[in-house]
C-alpha angles and dihedrals in degrees: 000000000000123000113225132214105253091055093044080063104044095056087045081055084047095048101039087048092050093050094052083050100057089042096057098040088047082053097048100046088045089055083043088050093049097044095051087050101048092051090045091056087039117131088192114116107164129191109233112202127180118186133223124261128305091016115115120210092286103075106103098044094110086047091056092041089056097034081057099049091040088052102020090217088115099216117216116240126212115189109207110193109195103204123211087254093052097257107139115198133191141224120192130349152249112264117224119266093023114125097169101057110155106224118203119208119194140167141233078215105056096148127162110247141074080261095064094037096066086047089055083051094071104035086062089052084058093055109045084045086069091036094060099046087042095046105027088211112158099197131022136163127237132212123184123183114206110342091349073084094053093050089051088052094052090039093055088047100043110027121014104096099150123159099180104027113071120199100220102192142347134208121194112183123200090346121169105224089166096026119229093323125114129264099260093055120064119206116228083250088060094055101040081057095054092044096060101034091114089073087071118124094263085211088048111127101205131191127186115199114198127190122219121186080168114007088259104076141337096259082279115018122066101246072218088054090052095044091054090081086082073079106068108022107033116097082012098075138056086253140338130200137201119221123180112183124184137176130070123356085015085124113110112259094036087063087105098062106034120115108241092041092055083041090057088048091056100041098042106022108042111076089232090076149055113268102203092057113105101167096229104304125148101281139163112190127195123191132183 
């Protein structure tokens, strides 16, 4: 039978329209293929830190200045700003060669509340979304001081679903698991914490630092709100350790400067040392 014009047409359509298909899936699962490979051959371990509220990017310069001169690897450091509009900004950058760059994120909300954490939450989803395509790691570590510890904990349980990026360790320093309540009430963060712990990374190897100018609180935080964190990570993660530091700068808002503390970064964060070594310090650990 004779084949008329108008189907000989329509399978050269067909056909036209197959072949930019395959072209375009074969690109995109070349471009797939290469960037798999490149983050699974990636040095690059970064350590990722959010501060508390109120605090702006800036926040951990004086750690990293101190952390460079303690080590002398002089770590880079790249400030990432997430804007209530979703815009995301940077401030500095990652200097060739260095696999161990610490990255900031910080927020234009950076409001006190469960409400705003879980804001916060996703903002720094946001964030380590572009981090990751910009950077190809396949590991990093994270430390938040005050609720940049909260948001890391909601972001853990909510967000991070990630088959080919491992979080290796976390620190959370003076951070208020339960607020500012006591002990014997739980706030609804608290529980919501509890209820999706099973969501933790299970290979996660997890450190809460705690500051004590009494024994009591830090000058802020409940010592009871920091050590409720045993709630929520331990016999969830691979392991989870106590730390209590006192003395001088063990206020609040001066953890990130203190010494030990600074000392415990460098000891159990950094991938030149041993992560279980705590000096001597007052320390409960929990392991699975």
């Amino acid at each position: 039978m004779k084949m008329t014009k108008r189907r000989r047409w329509i399978i050269a359509a067909f056909v036209g329209i197959f072949t930019v298909l395959t072209f375009f899936s074969y690109c995109w699962s070349r471009q797939s293929i290469d960037v798999l490979q490149r983050r699974q051959q990636s040095r690059m371990s970064p350590v990722i830190m959010i501060p508390g509220s109120s605090a702006t990017v800036n926040r951990f310069d004086t750690l990293v200045a101190k952390i460079n001169r303690m080590d002398q690897r002089n770590h880079s450091l790249l400030k990432v700003k997430v804007y209530n509009n979703g815009k995301i900004t940077y401030t500095g950058q990652i200097r060739q060669n260095d696999n161990e760059p610490f990255i900031v994120v910080g927020f234009e909300n950076n409001h006190d509340g469960y409400n705003n954490i879980k804001k916060q939450a996703k903002m720094f989803k946001a964030a380590f979304n572009q981090l990751k395509v910009r950077y190809n790691f396949n590991n990093f570590k994270g430390i938040g001081h005050s609720n940049g510890g909260l948001i890391y904990t909601y972001f853990l349980e909510h967000y991070f679903n990630e088959r080919q990026i491992k979080i290796k360790r976390l620190m959370t320093i003076g951070t208020p698991y339960n607020f500012a309540e006591p002990a014997n009430r739980r706030t609804q963060m608290l529980t919501d914490f509890i209820k999706y712990r099973n969501n933790l990374p299970s290979n996660l190897t997890m450190y809460s630092v705690a500051g004590s100018e009494n024994y009591v609180e830090d000058g802020l935080v409940p010592l009871s709100s920091v050590m409720a964190g045993k709630y929520i990570y331990q016999g969830k993660v691979k392991h989870y350790t106590q730390v209590t530091v006192t003395g001088k700068l063990a206020q609040h808002s001066a953890l990130p400067q203190n010494q030990e503390v600074l000392d415990l970064i460098q000891q159990n964060i950094l991938e030149h040392d041993n992560p279980q070594r705590l000096n001597g310090r007052r320390a409960a650990r929990f392991a699975n």
